[in-house]
C-alpha positions in Angstrom: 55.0 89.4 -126.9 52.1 88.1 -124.8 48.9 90.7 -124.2 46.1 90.1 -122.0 43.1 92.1 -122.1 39.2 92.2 -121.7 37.9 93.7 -125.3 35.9 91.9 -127.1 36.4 90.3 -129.9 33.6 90.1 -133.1 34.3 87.2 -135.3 33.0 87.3 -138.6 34.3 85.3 -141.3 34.3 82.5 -144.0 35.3 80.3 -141.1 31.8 80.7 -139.3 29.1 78.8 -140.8 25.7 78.3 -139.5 23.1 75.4 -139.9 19.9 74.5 -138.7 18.3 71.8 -137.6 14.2 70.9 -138.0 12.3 72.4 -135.8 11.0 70.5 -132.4 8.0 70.3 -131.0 6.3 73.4 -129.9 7.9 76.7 -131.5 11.5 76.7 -130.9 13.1 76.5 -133.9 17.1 74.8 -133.4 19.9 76.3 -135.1 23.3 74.3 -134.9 25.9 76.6 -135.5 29.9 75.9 -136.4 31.2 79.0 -135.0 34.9 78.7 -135.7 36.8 75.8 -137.8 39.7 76.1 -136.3 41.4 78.2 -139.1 43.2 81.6 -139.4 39.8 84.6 -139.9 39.7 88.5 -140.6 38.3 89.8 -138.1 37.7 94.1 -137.7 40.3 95.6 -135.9 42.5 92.7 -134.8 43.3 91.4 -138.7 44.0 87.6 -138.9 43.2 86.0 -135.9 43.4 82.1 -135.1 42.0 81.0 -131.4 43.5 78.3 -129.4 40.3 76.4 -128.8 42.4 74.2 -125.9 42.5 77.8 -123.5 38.9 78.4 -124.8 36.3 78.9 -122.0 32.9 78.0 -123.4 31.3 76.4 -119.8 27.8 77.8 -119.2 24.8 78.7 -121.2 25.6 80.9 -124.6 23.0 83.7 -125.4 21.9 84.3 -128.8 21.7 87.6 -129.9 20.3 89.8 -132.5 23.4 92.1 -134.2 25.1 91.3 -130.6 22.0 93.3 -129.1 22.8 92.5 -125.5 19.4 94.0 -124.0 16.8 91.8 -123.2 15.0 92.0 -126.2 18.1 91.6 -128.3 18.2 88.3 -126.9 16.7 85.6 -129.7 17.6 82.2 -127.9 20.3 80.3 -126.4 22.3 77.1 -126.6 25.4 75.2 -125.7 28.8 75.3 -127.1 31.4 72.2 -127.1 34.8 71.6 -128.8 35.2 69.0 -131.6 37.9 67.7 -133.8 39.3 71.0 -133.4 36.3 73.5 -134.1 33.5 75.4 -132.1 29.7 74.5 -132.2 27.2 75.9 -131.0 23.9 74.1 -130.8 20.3 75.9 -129.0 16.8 77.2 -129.9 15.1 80.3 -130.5 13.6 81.2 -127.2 13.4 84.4 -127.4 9.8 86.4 -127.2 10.7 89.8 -128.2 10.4 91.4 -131.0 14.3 90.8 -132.3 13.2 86.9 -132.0 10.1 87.4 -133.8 11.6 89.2 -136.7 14.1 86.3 -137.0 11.7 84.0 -137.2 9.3 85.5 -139.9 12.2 86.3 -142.0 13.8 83.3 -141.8 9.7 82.1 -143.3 10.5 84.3 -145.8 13.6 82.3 -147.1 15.6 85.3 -146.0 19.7 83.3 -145.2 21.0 85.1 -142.1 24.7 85.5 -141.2 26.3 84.6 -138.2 29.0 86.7 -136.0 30.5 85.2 -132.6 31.4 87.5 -129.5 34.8 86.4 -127.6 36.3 87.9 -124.6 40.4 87.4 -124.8 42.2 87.1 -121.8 45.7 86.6 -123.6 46.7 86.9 -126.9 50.0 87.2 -128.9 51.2 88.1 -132.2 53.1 85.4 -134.0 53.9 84.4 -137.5 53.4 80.5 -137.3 51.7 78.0 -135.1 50.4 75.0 -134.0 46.9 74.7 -133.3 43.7 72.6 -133.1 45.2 70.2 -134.8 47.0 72.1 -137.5 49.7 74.3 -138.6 48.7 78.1 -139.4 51.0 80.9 -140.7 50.6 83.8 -142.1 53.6 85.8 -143.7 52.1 89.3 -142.3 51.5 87.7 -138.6 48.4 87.0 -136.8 46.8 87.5 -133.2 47.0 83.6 -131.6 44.2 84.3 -128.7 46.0 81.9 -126.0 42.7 82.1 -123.7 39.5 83.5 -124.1 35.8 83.4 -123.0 32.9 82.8 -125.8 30.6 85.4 -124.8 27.6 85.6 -127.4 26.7 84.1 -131.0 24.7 86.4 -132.9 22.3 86.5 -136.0 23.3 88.7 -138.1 21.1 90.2 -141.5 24.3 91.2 -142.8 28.2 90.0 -141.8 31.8 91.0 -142.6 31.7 88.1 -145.0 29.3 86.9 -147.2 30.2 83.2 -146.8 28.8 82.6 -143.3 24.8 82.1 -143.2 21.8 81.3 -140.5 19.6 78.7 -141.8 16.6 78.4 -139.1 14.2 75.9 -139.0 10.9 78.5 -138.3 7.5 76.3 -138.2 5.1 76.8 -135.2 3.7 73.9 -133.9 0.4 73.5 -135.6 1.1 76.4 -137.8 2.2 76.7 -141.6 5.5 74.6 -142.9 8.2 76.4 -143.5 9.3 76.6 -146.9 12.8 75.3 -146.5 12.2 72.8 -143.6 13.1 69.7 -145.7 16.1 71.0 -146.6 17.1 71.9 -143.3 16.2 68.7 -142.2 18.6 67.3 -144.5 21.3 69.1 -142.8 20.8 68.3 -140.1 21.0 64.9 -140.7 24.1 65.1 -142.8 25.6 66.7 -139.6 24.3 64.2 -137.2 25.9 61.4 -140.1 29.2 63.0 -139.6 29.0 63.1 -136.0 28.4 59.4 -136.1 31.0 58.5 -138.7 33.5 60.3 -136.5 32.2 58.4 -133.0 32.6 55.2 -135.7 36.3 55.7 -136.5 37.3 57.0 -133.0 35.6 53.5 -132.1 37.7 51.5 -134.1 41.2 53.2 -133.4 40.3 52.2 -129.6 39.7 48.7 -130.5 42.1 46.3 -128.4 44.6 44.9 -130.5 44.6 41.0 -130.9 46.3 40.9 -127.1 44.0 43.7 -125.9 45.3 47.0 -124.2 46.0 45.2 -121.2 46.8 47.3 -118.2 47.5 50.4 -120.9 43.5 50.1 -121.0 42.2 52.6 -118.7 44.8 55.3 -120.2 43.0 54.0 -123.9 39.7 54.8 -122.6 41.1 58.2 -120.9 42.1 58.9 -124.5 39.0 57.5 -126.3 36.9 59.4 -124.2 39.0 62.9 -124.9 38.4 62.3 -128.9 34.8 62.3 -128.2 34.5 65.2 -126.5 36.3 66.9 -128.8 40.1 67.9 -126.6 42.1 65.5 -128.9 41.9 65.2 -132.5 42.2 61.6 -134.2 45.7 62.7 -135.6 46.7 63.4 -132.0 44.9 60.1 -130.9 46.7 57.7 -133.4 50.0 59.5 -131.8 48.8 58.3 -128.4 47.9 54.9 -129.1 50.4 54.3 -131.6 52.9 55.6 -128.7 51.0 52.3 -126.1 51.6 50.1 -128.9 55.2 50.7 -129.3 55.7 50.8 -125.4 53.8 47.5 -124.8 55.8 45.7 -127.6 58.1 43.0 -125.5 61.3 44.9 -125.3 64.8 43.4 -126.6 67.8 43.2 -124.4 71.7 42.6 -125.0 72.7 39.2 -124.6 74.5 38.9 -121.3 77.7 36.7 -121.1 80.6 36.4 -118.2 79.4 37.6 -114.9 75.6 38.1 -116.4 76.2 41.8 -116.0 74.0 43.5 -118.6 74.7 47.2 -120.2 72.4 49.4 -122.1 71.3 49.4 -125.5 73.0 52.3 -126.3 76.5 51.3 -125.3 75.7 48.0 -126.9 75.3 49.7 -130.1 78.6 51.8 -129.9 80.7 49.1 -128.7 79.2 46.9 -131.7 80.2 50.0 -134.2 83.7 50.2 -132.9 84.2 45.8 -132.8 83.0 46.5 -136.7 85.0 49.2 -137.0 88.1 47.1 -135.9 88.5 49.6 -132.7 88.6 47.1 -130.2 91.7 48.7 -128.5 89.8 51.8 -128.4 86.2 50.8 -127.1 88.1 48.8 -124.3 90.1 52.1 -123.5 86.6 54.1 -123.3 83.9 51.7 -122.7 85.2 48.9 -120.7 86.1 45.6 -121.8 83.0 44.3 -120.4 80.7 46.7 -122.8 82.9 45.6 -125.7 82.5 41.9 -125.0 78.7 42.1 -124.8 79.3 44.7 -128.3 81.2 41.2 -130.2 78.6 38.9 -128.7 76.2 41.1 -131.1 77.7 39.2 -133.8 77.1 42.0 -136.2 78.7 41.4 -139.7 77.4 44.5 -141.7 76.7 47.5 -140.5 72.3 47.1 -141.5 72.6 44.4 -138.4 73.5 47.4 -136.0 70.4 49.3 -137.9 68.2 46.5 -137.3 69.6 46.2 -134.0 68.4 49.8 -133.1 65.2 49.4 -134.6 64.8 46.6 -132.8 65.8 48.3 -129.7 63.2 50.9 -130.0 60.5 48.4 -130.9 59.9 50.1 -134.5 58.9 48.0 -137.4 62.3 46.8 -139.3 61.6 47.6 -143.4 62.9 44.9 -145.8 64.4 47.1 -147.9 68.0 48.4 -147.3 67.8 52.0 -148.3 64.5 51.8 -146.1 66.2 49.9 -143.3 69.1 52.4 -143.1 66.8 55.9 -143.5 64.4 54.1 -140.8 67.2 52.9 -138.7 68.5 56.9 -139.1 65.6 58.2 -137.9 65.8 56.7 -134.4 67.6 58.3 -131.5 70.2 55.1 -130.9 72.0 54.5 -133.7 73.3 58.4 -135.1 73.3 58.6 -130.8 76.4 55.6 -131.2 77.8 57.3 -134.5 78.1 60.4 -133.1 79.7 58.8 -130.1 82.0 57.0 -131.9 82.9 59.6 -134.0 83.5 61.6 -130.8 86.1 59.1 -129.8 87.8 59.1 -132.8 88.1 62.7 -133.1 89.4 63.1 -129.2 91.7 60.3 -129.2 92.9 62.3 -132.0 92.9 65.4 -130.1 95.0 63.9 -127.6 97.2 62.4 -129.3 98.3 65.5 -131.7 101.4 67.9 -130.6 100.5 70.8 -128.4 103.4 72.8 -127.2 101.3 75.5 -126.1 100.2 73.2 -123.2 103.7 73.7 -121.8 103.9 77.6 -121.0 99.8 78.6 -121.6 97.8 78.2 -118.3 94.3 77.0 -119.0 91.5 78.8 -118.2 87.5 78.1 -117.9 84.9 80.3 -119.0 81.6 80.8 -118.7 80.5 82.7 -122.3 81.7 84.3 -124.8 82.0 87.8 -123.6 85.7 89.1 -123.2 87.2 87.9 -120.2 90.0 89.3 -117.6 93.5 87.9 -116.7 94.4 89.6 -113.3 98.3 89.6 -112.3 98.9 90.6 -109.2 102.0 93.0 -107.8 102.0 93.1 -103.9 103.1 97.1 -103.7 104.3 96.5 -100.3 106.9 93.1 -98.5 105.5 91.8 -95.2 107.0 93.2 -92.6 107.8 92.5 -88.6 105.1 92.2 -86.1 105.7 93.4 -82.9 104.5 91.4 -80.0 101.2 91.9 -79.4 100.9 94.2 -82.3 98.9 94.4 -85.4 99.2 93.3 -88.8 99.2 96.2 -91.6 97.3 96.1 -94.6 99.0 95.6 -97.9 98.0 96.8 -101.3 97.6 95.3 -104.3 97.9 96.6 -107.9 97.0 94.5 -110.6 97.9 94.5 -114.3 94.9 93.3 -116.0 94.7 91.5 -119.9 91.5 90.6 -121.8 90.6 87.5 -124.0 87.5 85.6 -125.3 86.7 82.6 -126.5 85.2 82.1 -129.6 83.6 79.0 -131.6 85.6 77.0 -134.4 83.6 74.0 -136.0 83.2 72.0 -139.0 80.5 69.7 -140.3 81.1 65.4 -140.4 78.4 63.7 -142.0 78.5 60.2 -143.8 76.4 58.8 -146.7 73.5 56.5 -146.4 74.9 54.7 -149.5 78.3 54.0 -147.1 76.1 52.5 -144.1 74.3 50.2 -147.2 77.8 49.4 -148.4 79.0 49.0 -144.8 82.0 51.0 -145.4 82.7 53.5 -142.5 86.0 54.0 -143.5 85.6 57.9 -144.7 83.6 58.0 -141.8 87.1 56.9 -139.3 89.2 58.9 -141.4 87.8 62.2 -141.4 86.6 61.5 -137.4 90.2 61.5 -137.2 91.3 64.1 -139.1 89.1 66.4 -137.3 90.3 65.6 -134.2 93.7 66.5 -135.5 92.5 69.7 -137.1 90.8 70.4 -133.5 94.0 70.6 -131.9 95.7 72.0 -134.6 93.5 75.1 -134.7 94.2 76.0 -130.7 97.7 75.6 -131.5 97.6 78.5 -135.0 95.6 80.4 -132.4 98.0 80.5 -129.5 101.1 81.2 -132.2 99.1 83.6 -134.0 98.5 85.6 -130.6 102.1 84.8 -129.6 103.3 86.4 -133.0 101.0 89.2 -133.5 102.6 90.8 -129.9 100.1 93.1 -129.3 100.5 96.2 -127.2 104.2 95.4 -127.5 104.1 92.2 -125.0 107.7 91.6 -126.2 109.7 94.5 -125.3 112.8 96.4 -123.7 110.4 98.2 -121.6 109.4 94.9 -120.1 112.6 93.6 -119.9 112.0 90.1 -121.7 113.1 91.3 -125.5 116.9 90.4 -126.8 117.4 91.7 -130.2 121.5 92.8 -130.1 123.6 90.8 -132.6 124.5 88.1 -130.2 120.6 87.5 -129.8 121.0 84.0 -132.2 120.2 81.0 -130.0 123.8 80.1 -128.7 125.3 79.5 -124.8 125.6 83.3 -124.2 122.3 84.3 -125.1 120.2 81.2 -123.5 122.0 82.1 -120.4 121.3 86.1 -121.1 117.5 85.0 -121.3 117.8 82.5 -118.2 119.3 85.3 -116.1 116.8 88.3 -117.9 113.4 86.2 -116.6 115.3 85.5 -112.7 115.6 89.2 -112.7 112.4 90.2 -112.7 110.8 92.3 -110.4 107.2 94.1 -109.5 106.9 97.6 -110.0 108.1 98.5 -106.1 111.0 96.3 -106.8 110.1 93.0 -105.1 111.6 89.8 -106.7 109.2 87.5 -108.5 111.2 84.8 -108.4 110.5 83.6 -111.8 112.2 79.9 -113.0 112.4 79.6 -116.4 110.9 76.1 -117.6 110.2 76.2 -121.5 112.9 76.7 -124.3 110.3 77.2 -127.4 112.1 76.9 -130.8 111.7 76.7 -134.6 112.8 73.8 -136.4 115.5 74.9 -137.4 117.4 76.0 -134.1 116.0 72.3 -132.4 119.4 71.0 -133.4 121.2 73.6 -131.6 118.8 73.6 -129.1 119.3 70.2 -128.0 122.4 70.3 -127.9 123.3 73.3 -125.5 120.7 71.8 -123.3 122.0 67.9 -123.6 125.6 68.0 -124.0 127.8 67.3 -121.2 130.4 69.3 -122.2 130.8 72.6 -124.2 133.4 74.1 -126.0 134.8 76.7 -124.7 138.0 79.3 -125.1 141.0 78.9 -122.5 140.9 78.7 -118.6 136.9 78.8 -118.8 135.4 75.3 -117.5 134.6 73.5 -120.2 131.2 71.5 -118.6 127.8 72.6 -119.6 126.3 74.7 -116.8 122.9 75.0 -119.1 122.6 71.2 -119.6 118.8 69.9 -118.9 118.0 73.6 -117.3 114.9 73.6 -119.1 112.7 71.5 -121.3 112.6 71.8 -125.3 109.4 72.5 -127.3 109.6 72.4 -131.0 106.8 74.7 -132.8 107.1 74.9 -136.6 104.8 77.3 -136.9 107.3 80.3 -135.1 108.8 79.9 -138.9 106.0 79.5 -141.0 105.9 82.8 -142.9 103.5 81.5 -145.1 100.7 81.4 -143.0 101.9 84.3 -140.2 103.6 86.5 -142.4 106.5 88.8 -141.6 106.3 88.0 -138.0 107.3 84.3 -138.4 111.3 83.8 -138.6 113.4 81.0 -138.2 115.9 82.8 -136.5 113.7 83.9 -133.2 113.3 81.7 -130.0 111.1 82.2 -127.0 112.0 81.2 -122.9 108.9 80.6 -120.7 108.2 80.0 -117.2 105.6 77.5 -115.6 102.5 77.4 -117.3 101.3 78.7 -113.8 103.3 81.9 -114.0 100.9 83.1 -116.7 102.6 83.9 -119.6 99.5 83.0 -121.7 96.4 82.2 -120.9 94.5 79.5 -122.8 90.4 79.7 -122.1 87.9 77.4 -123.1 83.8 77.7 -122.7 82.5 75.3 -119.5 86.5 74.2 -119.0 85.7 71.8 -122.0 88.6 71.3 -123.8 88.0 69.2 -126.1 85.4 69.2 -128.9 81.7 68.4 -129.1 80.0 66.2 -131.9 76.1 66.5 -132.0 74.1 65.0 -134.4 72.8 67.8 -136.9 70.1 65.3 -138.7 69.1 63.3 -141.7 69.6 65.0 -145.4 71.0 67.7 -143.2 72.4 69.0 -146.8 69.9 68.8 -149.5 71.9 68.1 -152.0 73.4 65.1 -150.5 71.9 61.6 -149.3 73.6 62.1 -145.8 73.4 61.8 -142.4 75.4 64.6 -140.7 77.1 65.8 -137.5 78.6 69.0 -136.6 81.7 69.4 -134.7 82.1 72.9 -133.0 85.4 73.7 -130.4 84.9 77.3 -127.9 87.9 78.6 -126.5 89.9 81.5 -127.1 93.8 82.5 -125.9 95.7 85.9 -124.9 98.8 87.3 -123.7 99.3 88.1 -120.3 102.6 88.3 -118.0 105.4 89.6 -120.0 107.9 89.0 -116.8 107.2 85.0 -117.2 108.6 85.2 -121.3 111.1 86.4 -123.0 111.8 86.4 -126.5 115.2 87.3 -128.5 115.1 88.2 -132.5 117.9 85.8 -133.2 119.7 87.5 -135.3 122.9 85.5 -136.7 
């Protein structure tokens, strides 16, 4: 949670160190002061701190105090402050002409090592647990304060500090007057600092050399960055990013070859439609990608599967290693080529999908929804028929009473990853098969979910009450009771009696009834006892679905049989409603990462479905118990 506020805050810690420079002419002594390193600090009252030095206002003149005196004659000089490679300095003199100043000065004669303690003003600060700042990651188990923005307010000299670490060093000669005793030494310091300082310019100098073609017209954004580094907003880890970034992008890039018409495609498609020419999956890039994409994919020409990792190396104009392990971690590691993987594996796993029996999609109307909160199924039952209109008369209103059943979707998912070793050994076989076979299991899954629902009956869906349940002893699948279940679904009506008129569309059996099944439904003729026609009224009246799991008791318990059979309307009419999140129904692959699993060598993808199924109209199913 984000505060903002106007207390101050005293730093004082092993982070703030203080040097001094010699002395200038006259009797100013110069103190240069690193206020703040960029690290986390203890500081009274707030606990570990770390300050974002980017949202750090340190425009203006900074006073220097005496124990953050801020009268008039607390005040001992001033100086500047500037940002650097991700720390504060402040640099000034000691101006001052009060008596504070003056005791500053003769101690500091007197050898005596002063503290320093710097005064910010936060404007907003939060509490976090890890971050990235200045240049560097800081964390902290027990939290911190991250001051987002601030104001630096005051540095002050300090004879003692909250830490023992931080010291005032101050060259204190008067012009004409006595050396002071440690002058040399801080004259030293000073010119180790300044060393640094040049050492730094030196190297940002050199990382913004032109290359042997020269920046070209990426050379005023070099300077922009150069010029950032010296003052101090960029690090030199952030500025190799940058100009490594110009580099790559001013690399001559590497298009497909084009061939035919001179139509080109992207690099991206080129790579997947390369993957599935390799994979021997022609049939299927032409049925997804186009025959053009998958003529420009064989003109690739690639024979193992580390020329499609070069290729997207390559592509992203990234150095190509020499080794294979290296080529195929590198190759990995770019956006392109798990991009086409996971592509291709999404293929595989839909056409899959598709291709795998789902007799729910006969009687189950499909629904889209938008999360993963239960959802409502609303059946309507018009209480009232329209009735005449006089002339000139009006219309009446009607009412509506609705019958209302809940569902929700929820997520199903499995992991597919493939082993670097496989891409070296350009096999991809594994890779098809289990694609495949989770496209299969997809499928599969929404289909034990629908019986499962179907089965379980809840609230008793299936009943005598509803008028859609045969269970008598001449409820086993046979002339008489399809036509018993043909005429119970007809003859339903609403609760004020108004025909729904209901035509049933689905006969859903177990295996073992599909012979019977087919042929009351097929047969031209049926056998029948003496002066009753003998042709078969029931032929073709509905379609046949064959669901083996209605019988499988071993994974639906008592409530599967292979005796029971089940007559549905339209998917329209709402027996069961089918949902899945955003109306997708079929499954995502997304690519997880690189030794997602540590203890495997693998490149992985996760495959995830959302959707979720429920009962709904009892009037638009019926169900008989079958007995024999």
């Amino acid at each position: 949670m984000t505060a903002t506020g106007t207390d101050n805050m005293l730093l004082a810690a092993s982070q703030v160190a203080v040097e001094a420079g010699a002395a200038p002419s006259g009797d100013r002594p110069r103190v240069v002061i690193t206020a703040y390193s960029g690290s986390l600090m203890r500081v009274p009252h707030w606990g570990d701190v770390a300050i974002d030095l980017s949202g750090l206002d340190v425009s203006g003149q900074v006073p220097l105090l005496a124990d953050h005196d801020a009268r008039v004659g607390g005040v001992v000089g001033h100086g500047e402050a500037r940002v650097s490679d991700g720390r504060l300095l402040v640099s000034g003199v000691l101006s001052g002409a009060g008596e504070a100043a003056r005791q500053v000065v003769e101690l500091a004669r007197a050898g005596f090592s002063f503290q320093a303690s710097v005064g910010l003003e936060p404007f907003e600060h939060e509490r976090v647990n890890k971050a990235e700042v200045n240049g560097r990651a800081l964390s902290s188990p027990r939290g911190f304060v991250l001051v987002r923005r601030g104001r630096l307010r005051e540095v002050s000299i300090t004879p003692l500090g909250a830490d023992a670490d931080t010291r005032v060093s101050i060259a204190a000669s008067a012009a004409g007057g006595r050396k002071d005793m440690s002058t040399d030494a801080l004259n030293v310091d000073e010119q180790a600092i300044r060393a640094d300082e040049r050492e730094r310019i030196r190297r940002i100098e050199d990382l913004c050399a032109a290359p042997g073609g020269g920046w070209g017209e990426n050379q005023p954004r070099v300077e922009e960055l150069k010029a950032s580094a010296l003052a101090g907003s960029l690090t030199e880890e952030q500025l190799k990013g940058e100009l490594l970034t110009i580099l790559r992008e001013s690399r001559p890039k590497w298009f497909p070859p084009s061939r035919g018409s001179g139509r080109s495609v992207g690099q991206a498609t080129l790579l997947e439609a390369a993957l599935l020419e390799h994979m021997g999956l022609s049939d299927l890039g032409e049925k997804t990608l186009g025959p053009l994409a998958m003529e420009h994919g064989s003109a690739l020409g690639a024979t193992h599967v580390l020329d499609l990792c070069r290729a997207a190396l390559v592509y992203e104009c990234r150095d190509v290693p020499r080794g294979r392990e290296e080529l195929v971690r590198a190759a990995l590691s770019t956006v392109s080529l798990p991009t086409a993987l996971g592509n291709v594996a999404g293929k595989l796993l839909l056409d899959s999908y598709g291709e795998t029996v789902a007799t729910w999609r006969a009687f189950c109307s499909v629904r889209s929804v938008a999360d993963f909160k239960p959802n409502t199924a609303i059946r309507p039952s018009f209480m009232t028929p329209l009735e005449t209109v006089a002339p000139g008369g009006e219309l009446k209103h009607g009412t509506v009473g609705e019958s209302v059943t809940t569902f929700k979707a929820d997520t199903f998912g499995k992991m597919l990853s493939i082993d670097r070793r496989d891409l070296v050994n350009d096999d991809l076989g594994l890779f098809t098969t289990t694609a495949q076979a989770l496209g299969r299991a997809a499928m599969r899954k929404v289909s034990d979910l629908v019986c499962e629902t179907l089965l379980a009956n809840a609230g008793g869906f299936f009943s005598s009450g509803n008028g859609n349940y045969l269970s008598g002893s001449d409820s086993a699948l046979g002339f008489d009771s399809l036509a018993a279940a043909i005429t119970l679904m007809r003859s339903q009506r609403d609760a004020e009696g108004n025909d729904l008129d209901l035509k049933p569309a689905t006969l859903l059996v177990p295996p073992g009834l599909e012979t019977t099944a087919r042929a009351l439904l097929n047969s031209e003729f049926i056998q029948r006892a003496v002066d009753v026609p003998t042709g078969n009224s029931l032929r073709q009246a509905v379609n046949l679905e064959v669901e083996p799991r209605l019988a499988n008791a071993a994974k639906f318990g008592a409530a599967a049989s292979a005796k029971h059979w089940y007559m549905f309307a339209s998917a329209s009419a709402n027996a069961m409603v089918v949902a899945f999140l955003d109306g997708r129904q079929s499954p995502t692959v997304e690519f997880f990462g690189l030794d997602a699993t540590p203890e495997r060598l693998a490149a992985a993808w996760r495959v995830y479905h959302d959707f979720g199924c429920g009962l709904c109209d009892p009037r638009a199913a019926v169900r008989s118990k079958g007995q024999a």
